[in-house]
C-alpha positions in Angstrom: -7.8 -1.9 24.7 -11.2 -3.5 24.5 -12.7 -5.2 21.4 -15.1 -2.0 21.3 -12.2 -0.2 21.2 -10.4 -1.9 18.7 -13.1 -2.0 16.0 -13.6 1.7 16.5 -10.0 2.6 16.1 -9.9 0.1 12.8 -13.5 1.8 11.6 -12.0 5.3 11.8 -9.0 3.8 10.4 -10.8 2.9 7.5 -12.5 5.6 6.6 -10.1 8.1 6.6 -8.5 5.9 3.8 -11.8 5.3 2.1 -11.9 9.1 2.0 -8.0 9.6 0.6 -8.8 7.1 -2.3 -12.3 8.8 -3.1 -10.2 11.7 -3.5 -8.0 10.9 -6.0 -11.1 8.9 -7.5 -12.9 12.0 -7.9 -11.0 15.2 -7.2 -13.5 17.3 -8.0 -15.1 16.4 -4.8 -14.4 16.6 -1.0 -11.0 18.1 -0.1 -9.1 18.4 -3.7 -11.0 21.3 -3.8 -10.0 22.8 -0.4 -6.5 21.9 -1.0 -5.5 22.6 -4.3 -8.3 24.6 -5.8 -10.5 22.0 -7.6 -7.3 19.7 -8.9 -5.8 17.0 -7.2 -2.5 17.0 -9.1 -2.1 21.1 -8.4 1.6 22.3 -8.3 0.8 24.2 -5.1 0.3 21.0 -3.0 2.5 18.7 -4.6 1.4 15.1 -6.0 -0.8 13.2 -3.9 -2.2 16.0 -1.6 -5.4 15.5 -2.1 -4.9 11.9 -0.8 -2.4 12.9 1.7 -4.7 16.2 2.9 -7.6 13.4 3.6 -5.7 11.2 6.1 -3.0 14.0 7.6 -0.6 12.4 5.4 3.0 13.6 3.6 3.0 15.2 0.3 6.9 15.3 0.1 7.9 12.7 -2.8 9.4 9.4 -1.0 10.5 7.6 -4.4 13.8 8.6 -6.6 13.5 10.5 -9.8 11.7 8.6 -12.5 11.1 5.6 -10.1 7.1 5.7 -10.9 7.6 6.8 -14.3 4.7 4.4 -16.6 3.0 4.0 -13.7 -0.6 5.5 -13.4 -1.2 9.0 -11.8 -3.7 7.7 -10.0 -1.3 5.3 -7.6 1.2 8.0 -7.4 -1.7 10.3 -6.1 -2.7 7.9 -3.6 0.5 7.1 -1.9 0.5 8.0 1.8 3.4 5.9 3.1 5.9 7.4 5.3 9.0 5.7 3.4 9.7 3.9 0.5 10.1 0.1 1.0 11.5 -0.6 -2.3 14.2 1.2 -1.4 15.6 -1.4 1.0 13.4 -4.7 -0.1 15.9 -7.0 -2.1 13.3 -8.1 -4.3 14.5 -10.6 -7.0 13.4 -12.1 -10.1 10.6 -14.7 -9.4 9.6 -13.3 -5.7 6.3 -13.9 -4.5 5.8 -10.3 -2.6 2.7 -9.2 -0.1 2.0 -5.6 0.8 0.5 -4.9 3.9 -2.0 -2.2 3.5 -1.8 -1.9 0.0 -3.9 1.5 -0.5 -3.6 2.6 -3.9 -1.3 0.0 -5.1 1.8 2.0 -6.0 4.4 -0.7 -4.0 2.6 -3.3 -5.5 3.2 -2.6 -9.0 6.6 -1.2 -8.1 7.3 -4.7 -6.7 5.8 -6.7 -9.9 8.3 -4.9 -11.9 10.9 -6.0 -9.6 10.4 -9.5 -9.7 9.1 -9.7 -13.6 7.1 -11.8 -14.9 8.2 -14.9 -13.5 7.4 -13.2 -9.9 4.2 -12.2 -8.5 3.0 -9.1 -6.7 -0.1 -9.2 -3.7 -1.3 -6.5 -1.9 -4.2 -6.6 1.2 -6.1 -3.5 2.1 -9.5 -3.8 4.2 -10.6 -0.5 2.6 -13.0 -1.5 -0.9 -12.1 2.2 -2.1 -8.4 1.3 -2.1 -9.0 -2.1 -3.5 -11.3 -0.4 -6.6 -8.8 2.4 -6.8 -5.2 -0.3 -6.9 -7.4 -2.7 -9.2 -8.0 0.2 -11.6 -4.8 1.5 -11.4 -3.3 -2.2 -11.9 -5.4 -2.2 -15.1 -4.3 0.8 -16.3 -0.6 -0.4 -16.0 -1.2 -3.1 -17.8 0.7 -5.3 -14.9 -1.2 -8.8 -15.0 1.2 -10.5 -12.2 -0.4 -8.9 -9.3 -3.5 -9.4 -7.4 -5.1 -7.6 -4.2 -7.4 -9.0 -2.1 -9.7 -7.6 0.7 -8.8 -8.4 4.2 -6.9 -7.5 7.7 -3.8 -7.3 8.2 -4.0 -9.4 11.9 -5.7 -12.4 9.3 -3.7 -12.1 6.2 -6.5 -13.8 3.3 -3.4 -15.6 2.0 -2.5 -19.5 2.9 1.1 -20.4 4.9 4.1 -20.2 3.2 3.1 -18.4 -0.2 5.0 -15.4 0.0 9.3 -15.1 -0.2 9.0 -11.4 1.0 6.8 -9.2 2.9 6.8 -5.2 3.0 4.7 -2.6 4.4 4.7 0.6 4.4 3.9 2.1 7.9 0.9 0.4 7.6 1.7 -1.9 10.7 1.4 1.1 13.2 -2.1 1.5 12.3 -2.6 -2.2 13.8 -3.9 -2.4 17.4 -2.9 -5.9 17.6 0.8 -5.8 15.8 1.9 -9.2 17.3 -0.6 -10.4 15.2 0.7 -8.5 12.5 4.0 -10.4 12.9 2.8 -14.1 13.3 0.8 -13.2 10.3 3.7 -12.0 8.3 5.9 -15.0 9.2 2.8 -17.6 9.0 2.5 -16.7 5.0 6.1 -16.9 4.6 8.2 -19.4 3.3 10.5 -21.0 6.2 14.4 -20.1 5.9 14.6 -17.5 3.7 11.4 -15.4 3.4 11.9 -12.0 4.5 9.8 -9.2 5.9 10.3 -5.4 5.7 7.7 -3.0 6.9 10.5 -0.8 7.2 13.0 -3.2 8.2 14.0 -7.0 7.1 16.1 -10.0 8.5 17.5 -10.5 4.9 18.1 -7.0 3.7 17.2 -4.3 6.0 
């Protein structure tokens, strides 16, 4: 694939994703109203279909009963994972965690709660809709030990060894370059012990 390529596959990427987040941002506008008549939280499409409808995403729920109770509707709207990494992420009080492809924030804040105050939550997303959206939605939550931060997944904005675990999720198969994704992912981590799980883990999964 050539660099021409590449950026146009990211581009497109992009804003797809910019799109999904505007959605839940404003539902009013652009394809809440095809899908679900005007409201993006419309029992006919299920929560996050307006997001989801933007990108060709899932609307089936991926997290357990009453896992994203407290949080905002907003990050539940905007999650268009394929899985949920929590589920299999051993997270632990004190982690330093780092979302790949953060979007609307939703693992993010999930993992802050995991690993409490004493822990630390980041999430990357090269998509300034997502970022405003997860910021907002972080605010909302009240959750202050979290940050996201703009930036590629191939050149994680995040110096070596700062993170104990890594998730993502499906976020990496967007990546034209995903053994750059992994030297990334094990760059930022701490040696003998960190451990990664965009769907799967050496520690856990």
């Amino acid at each position: 694939m050539t660099d021409q390529d590449t950026t146009g596959l990211r581009e497109r990427v992009r804003a797809r994703y910019a799109e999904a987040a505007r959605a839940v941002l404003d539902p009013e506008a652009g394809v809440a109203a095809s899908c679900c008549g005007g409201s993006a939280t419309d029992s006919c499409c299920g929560a996050g279909s307006a997001a989801a409808a933007a990108v060709g995403g899932f609307s089936e729920p991926l997290y357990r009963e009453g896992e994203t109770d407290g949080l905002p509707e907003e990050a539940v709207l905007a999650s268009l994972g394929c899985g949920n990494p929590l589920a299999v992420a051993d997270l632990r009080e004190g982690e330093r965690v780092l979302d790949l492809g953060s979007g609307g924030g939703i693992d993010v804040l999930l993992s802050a709660r995991r690993v409490g105050p004493s822990g630390f939550a980041y999430g990357v997303d090269m998509t300034d809709e997502m970022l405003e959206l997860a910021r907002a939605n972080a605010a909302k939550a009240g959750t202050a030990n979290v940050e996201f931060r703009k930036g590629e997944i191939e050149a994680l904005p995040l110096p070596d060894t700062s993170v104990d675990v890594v998730i993502s999720n499906c976020v990496i198969n967007l990546s034209t370059d995903k053994p750059a994704v992994l030297a990334e992912m094990f760059r930022v981590l701490v040696p003998a012990g960190g451990s990664a799980s965009p769907m799967w883990s050496p520690r856990t999964i």
